[in-house]
N, C-alpha and C positions, 0 to 999 in steps of 0.2 A: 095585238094588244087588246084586252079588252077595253070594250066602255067606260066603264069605269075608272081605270088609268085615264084615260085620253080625255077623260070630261075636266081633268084637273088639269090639263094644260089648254092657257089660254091665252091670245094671240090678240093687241088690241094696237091701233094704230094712235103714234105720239106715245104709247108706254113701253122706254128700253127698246124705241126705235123698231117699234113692230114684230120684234123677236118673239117665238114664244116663249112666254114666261109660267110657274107655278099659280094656280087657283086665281088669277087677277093681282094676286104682289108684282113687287118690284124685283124678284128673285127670277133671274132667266134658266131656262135648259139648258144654254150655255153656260154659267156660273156652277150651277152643279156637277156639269160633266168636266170642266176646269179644277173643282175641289176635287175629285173624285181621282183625275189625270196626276194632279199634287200629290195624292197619299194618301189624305182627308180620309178618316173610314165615315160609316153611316153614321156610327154613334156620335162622330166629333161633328160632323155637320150639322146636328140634330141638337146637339149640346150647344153649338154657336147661334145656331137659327130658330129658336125656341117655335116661332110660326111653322115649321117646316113640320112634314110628318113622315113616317117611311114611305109611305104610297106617294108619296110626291117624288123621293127620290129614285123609285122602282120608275115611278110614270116618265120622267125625264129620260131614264137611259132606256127606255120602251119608243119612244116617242124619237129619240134618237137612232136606235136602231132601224125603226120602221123607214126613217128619210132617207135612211144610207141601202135598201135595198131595192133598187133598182138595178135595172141592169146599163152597161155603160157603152157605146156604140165606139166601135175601132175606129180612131182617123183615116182616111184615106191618106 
């Protein structure tokens, strides 16, 4: 992900319960990838959430992918 993306998600405690959320809004990573999960296309999020911009919605499922690549240790 570059800088860029990643400088627009921002992570604060007591806002949306410490989730990261879009540039300091009340809009989470989670809410996005939840529209997104629904059908939502870019343009209909974007049309709802006039604050929103595409690099926000690139940076959220950047920013999500990044957390989901690890690798995951077999139970014994």
């Amino acid at each position: 992900m570059s800088d860029d993306l990643l400088s627009r998600i921002t992570i604060e405690e007591g806002k949306r319960g410490g989730r990261p959320c879009i540039r300091g809004m009340r809009i989470a990573v989670h809410d996005i990838l939840g529209w997104l999960a629904s059908g939502m296309t870019e343009a209909q999020i974007l049309s709802d959430y006039e604050e929103l911009e595409g690099d926000d919605i690139r940076a959220a499922l950047s920013y999500a992918a990044r957390q989901l690549d690890h690798s995951v240790a077999a139970a014994a």
